[in-house]
Structures are given as structure tokens and as C-alpha cells.
N, C-alpha and C positions, 0 to 999 in steps of 0.2 A: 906479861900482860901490859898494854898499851898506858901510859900514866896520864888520865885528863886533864886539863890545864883548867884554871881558872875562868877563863873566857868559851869551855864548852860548857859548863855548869851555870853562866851568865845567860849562854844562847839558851839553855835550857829552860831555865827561869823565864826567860822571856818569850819563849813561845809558849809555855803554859799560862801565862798572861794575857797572851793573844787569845790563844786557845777558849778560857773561861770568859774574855770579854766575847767571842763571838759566842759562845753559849746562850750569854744570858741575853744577851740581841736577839738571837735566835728563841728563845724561853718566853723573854718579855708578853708578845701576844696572847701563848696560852693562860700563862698567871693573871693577864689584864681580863682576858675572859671566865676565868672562874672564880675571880674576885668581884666582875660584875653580875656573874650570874647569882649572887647572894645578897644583891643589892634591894632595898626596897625600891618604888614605885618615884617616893619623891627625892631620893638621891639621884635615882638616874638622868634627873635633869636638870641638876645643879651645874655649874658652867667649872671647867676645869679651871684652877689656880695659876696664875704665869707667872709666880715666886718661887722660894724656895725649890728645893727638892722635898725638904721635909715634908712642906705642903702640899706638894701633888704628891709623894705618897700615903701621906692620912687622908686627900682626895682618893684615893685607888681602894682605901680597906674601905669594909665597909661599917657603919658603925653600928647596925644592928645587921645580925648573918640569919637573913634571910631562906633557911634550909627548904621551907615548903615552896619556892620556887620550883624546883625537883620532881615535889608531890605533885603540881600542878601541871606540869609537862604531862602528867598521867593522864590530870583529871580532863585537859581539852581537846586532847587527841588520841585516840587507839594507838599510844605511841608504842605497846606491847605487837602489835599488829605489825606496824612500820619495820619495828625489829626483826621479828621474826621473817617476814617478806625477805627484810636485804640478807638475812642470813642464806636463807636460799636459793637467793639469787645468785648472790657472793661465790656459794662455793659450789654449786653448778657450772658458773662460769670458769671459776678457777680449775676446777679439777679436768671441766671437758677442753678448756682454753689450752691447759697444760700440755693434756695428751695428744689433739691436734697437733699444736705448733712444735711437739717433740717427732710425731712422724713426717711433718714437712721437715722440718731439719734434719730430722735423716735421711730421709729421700735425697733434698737437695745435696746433702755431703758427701753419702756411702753411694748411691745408684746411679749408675749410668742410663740411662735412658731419652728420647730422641728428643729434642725442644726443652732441656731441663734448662739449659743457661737460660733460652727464652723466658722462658714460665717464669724463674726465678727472677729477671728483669722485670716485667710485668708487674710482680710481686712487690717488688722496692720502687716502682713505680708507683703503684697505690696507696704506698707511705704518705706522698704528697699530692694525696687527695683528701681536702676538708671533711671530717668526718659529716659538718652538718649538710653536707652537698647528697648525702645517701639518706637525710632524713626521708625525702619522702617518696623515692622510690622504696625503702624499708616498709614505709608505712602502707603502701599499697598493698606489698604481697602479704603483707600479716594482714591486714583488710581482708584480701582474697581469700588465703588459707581460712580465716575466722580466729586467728591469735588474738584479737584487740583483747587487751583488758584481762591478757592470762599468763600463768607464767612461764608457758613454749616461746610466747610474745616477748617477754621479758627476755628471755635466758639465751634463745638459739639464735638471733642474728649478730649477737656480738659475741661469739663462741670463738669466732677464727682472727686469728691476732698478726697480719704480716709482720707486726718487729718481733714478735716471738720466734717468730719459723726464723725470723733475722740470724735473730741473739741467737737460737740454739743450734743453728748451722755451723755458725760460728766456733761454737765448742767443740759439736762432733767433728767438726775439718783438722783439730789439735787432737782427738784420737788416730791412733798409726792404723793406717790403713791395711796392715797384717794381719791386724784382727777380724775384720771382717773376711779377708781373703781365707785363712786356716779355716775361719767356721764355716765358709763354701765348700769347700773339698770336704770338711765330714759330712756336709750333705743338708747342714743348716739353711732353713727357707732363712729371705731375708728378713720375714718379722720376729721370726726367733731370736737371729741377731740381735735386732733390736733391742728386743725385749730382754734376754738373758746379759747380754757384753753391756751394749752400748748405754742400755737405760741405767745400770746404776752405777755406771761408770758417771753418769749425767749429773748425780744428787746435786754439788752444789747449783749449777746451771737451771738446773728445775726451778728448787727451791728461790731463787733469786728472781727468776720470772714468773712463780705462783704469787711472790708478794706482792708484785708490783701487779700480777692482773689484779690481785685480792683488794688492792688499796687501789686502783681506778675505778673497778667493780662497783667497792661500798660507797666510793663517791658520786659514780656516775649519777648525771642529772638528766642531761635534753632528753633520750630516751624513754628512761622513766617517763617522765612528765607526757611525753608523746604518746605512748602507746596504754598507759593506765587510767582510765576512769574515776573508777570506786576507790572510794577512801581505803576497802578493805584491801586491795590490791598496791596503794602506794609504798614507798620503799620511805627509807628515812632522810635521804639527802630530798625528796619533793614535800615528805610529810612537813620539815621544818617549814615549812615553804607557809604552813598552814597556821603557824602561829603569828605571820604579819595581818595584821588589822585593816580594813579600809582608811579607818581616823587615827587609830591607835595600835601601838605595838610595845607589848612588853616585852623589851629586848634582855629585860634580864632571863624568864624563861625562854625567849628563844635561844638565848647562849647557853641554858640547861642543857634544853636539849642537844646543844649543837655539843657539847660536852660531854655527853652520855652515848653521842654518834662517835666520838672520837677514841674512846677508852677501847674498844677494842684493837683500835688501829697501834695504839700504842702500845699494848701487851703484846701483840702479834711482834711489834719490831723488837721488842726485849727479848723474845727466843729467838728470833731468828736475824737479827742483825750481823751476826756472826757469818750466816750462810750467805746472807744479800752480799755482804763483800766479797767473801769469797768466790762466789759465781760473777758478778758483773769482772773482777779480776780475772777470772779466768776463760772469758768471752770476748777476749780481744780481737780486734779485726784481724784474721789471716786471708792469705788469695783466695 
């Protein structure tokens, strides 16, 4: 066994050094918002201290912990409504996002077929088109169909993801292409393939592109705000939207709420932080 020197144990130290100061850099905003969201009315506009450290952080607590902040996100908005909306939004998107951009990615990797390179250029071509540049031919055809203000409107025009079919081409081009060929000769269609070899060959690669559509999903804004009317129809990233004032804003309950939009997002990366790595790792660019 290799005998460590003094100076690997040094480096070590010191990068978990590193390590915890970018944490808490990185930390700082959330703690600054849910330390202001229990603030009362006239701390929030008290002027920050340009002394100590001490003193801006006994500026940061707060000195009476304002809990009905919380209650009140309830009481001024259908904010139970809002929730329930992005949930079903969320994972509509997610789960039909998934399975699209998992059969373009096999398509593009396992099949041969006439104009795939094309199609596929096309395809990454459309990468670097401004999403808000589709606002409002989107809005026409939901107009036309009669989607305004539902959640077919909501859910189906942002179902198909180009970095998705990207990303999980990417993967399936790193399974051996023997597999697909052996399950031709037994006489397997190629969606069986798919389906039976290639998909759960796929888990982590999935798994790491369900998160990230889950966490743009529950953020997404212009859309929303585009296409929904009714309050009862708003999602939670436009609902906050409804706690700014004409004269006045209580930004401690709108960082409630913006706090109670965010807990899910952070339980979701505690299970599955594991899988995000491992799939964006194993979706490296190949030919």
C-alpha cells in the first residue's frame, strides 16, 4: 500500500476548505431568503449595516420570527391551486418529454434511415433558436386549436426537448451496436428493442434528463404567463408573480412563497443527485 506524505493530507485539507467556502457562497442566498421570509414588515426596510460582520449578521436574523408569513401566502392567493397546476404540469411534461426525446434518440443512434443526418442537423440547429422567437407563432396555433387557458395549452407544446433527443443519442451511440443487430435476426421490431435492451439500459441517462426537464418545467415562466388567464389555471412560478403590489410588496411573503416553490426542487435533487451524475457522466459527446 502506497504510503501518503504529508503534503497529500495538506492538499486535502485544503481543498475541503475550498470546497465548504464555495458551499457556503453558494448557500448564502437560500439562508438570506428564508431568514427574510420571517422578517416582519418594519425590519424589512431597515438599511443594512456597513460594520462589522457581527452586525450584518444580527441585521440578517430576524428579531421577532415571523411564522404567519407562510399562513398568509395561503390566505392571498389559491397558492394550494398554483401547486397543484405545476404539479401537473411538471410531470406531464416530464414523463411525455422523457419518452419522446428517448425515441428520437434512438432513432437517431440505432436506425438507419434516408435524411437522418439531415433531420438530426436541423434538430441542433433549432438549439440556437431563442425560445421567445416561438412565443407567438405557439400562441396562434393554441388560439386556433382553442388550448388558451388549459392544460393541453400548458403541457403539449413544450413536450419535445432537441437537447434531450441530444443528450440521449449521445448515450444510446455508447451502447454496442450488436445488440440491436442479435435482437433483428430473432425477429425483434425495432420498438421492442427499444423498449426491452436499449430503455433500461438507459436508467441513468433518463433519470438525469427527467430532472433537468422537472427543474425547467417547475420554473418555467413566459409560457405560463402566455397562455393562462384564470388565476385558477396559474402555475406557481406566475402565481408569485401575484404577490407584487402596485405601491407595495411584501417581499417577505413573496420569498415564502418563493421558498415553499423551491422545497420540492430540493428533495427531488437529494434522491436523485446520485443519478444526475451519473448520466450527464455517461452522455459524453461520441461521433
Amino acid at each position: 500500500m502506497k504510503q501518503r506524505t504529508a503534503g497529500w493530507y495538506i492538499g486535502r485539507i485544503l481543498l475541503h476548505c475550498f470546497l465548504m467556502t464555495l458551499a457556503i457562497v453558494f448557500m448564502f442566498p437560500f439562508v438570506w431568503s428564508l431568514l427574510t421570509s420571517l422578517k416582519t414588515m418594519p425590519e424589512l426596510f431597515k438599511p443594512m449595516p456597513s460594520g462589522s460582520l457581527q452586525e450584518i449578521v444580527t441585521y440578517m436574523i430576524p428579531k421577532h420570527w415571523r411564522w404567519e408569513n407562510y399562513r398568509q401566502v395561503f390566505e392571498t392567493v389559491p397558492f394550494e391551486r398554483f401547486y397543484l397546476n405545476t404539479i401537473l404540469v411538471t410531470i406531464a411534461r416530464t414523463l411525455g418529454g422523457v419518452f419522446i426525446a428517448s425515441l428520437a434518440g434512438f432513432a437517431f443512434a440505432q436506425l438507419s434511415f434516408k435524411g437522418r443526418d439531415l433531420i438530426f442537423f436541423v434538430l441542433l440547429a433549432g438549439l440556437m433558436v431563442p425560445d421567445q422567437v416561438l412565443i407567438v407563432p405557439r400562441y396562434i396555433l393554441m388560439r386556433e386549436f382553442g388550448w388558451l387557458d388549459t392544460y393541453q395549452g400548458l403541457i403539449i407544446p413544450l413536450l419535445f426537448s432537441a437537447f434531450g433527443a441530444f443528450l440521449l443519442r449521445q448515450f444510446f451511440l455508447g451502447i454496442p451496436r450488436d445488440f440491436y443487430e442479435a435482437a433483428a435476426i430473432e425477429g425483434a421490431s425495432p420498438f421492442r428493442i427499444y423498449r426491452d435492451i436499449y430503455l433500461p439500459l438507459a436508467g441513468p441517462a433518463l433519470s438525469a434528463f427527467g430532472f433537468l426537464t422537472f427543474l425547467w418545467s417547475w420554473n418555467e415562466f413566459l409560457w405560463a404567463l402566455t397562455i393562462t388567464n384564470s388565476t385558477d389555471m396559474r402555475v406557481i412560478s406566475v402565481g408569485i408573480a401575484l404577490f407584487q403590489g402596485q405601491y407595495n410588496t411584501n417581499t417577505a411573503v413573496m420569498l415564502a412563497a418563493a421558498n415553499l416553490a423551491t422545497i420540492p426542487l430540493l428533495v427531488l435533487f437529494l434522491f436523485f443527485q446520485k443519478q444526475l451524475v451519473e448520466g450527464i457522466a455517461m452522455t459524453g459527446v461520441k461521433g
